[in-house]
C-alpha positions as CSV (number, residue, x, y, z in Angstrom):
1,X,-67.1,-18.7,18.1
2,X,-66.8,-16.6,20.6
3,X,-68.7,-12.5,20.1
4,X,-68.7,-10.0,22.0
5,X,-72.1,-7.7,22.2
6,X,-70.8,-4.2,23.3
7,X,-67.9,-2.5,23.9
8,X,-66.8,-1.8,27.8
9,X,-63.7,-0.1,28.9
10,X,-63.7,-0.8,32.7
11,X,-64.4,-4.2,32.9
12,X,-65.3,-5.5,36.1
13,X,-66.7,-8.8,35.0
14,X,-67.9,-11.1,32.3
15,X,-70.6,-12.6,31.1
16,X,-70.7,-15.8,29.0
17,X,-73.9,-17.2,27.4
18,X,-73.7,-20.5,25.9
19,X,-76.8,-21.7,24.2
20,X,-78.0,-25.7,24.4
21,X,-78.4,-28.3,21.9
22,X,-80.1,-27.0,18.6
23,X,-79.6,-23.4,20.1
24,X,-78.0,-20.4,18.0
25,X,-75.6,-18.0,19.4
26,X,-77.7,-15.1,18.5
27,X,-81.7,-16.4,17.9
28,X,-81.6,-18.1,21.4
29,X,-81.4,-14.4,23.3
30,X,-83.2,-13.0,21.0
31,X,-87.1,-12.3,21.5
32,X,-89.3,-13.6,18.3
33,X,-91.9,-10.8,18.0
34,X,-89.6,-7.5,19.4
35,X,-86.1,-9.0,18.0
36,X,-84.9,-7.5,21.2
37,X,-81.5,-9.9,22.2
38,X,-81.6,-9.0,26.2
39,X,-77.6,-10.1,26.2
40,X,-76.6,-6.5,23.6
41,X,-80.4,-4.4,24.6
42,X,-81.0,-5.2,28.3
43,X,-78.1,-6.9,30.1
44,X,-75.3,-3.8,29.3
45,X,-77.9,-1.4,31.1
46,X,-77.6,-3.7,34.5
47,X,-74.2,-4.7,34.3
48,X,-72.1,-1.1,32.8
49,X,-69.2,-2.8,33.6
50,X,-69.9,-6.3,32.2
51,X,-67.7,-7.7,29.4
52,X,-71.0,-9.8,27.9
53,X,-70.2,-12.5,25.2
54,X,-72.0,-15.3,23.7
55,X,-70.7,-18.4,22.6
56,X,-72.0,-19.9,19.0
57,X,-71.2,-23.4,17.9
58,X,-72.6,-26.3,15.9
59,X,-75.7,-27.3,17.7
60,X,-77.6,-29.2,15.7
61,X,-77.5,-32.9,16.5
62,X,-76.6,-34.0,13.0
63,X,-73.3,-31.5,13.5
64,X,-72.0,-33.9,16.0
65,X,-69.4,-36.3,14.7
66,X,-65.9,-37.5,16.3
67,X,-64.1,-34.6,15.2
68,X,-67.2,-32.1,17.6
69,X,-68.2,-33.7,20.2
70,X,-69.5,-31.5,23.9
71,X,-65.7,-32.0,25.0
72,X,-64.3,-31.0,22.2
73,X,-67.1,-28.0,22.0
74,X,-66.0,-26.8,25.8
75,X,-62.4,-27.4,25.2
76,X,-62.5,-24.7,21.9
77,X,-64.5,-22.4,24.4
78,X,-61.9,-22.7,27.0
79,X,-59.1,-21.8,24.4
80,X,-60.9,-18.7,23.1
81,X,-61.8,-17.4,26.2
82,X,-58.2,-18.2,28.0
83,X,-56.7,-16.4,24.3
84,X,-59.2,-13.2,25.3
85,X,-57.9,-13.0,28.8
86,X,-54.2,-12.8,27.7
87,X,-55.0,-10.4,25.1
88,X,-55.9,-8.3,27.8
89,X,-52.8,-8.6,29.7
């Protein structure tokens, strides 16, 4: 699934974060001890005019059948990110 973490009206450019294997779309940015996720608290503050998303899917190795697999996984990002961009148009 593809989220975005803020809210930017002039978009210049984007930002997508894709976590690895046994990764979370959310946990992996995010620091244990502050909970500080650098991708919604840090990043927007560099990059004003950066559309930042990250990209969650089912990472755990046991999640990976014939129906998920890492093409399958890249071709759904693909989709939702080419469905965004004409959203936009």
């Amino acid at each position: 699934m593809l989220t975005t973490t803020g809210l930017v009206t002039d978009i210049l450019d984007s930002v997508v974060a894709v976590h690895g294997l046994n990764g979370h779309a959310f946990d992996t940015w995010t620091h244990k001890r502050t909970g500080v996720m650098w991708l919604k608290d840090l990043l927007p503050k560099e990059l004003p005019n950066a559309r930042i998303m990250t990209y969650g899917y089912r990472a755990r190795f046991g999640d990976f059948t014939a129906h998920q697999d890492i093409r399958t996984i890249a071709e759904n990002l693909l989709q939702q990110l080419s469905g965004l961009r004409q959203d936009k148009v």
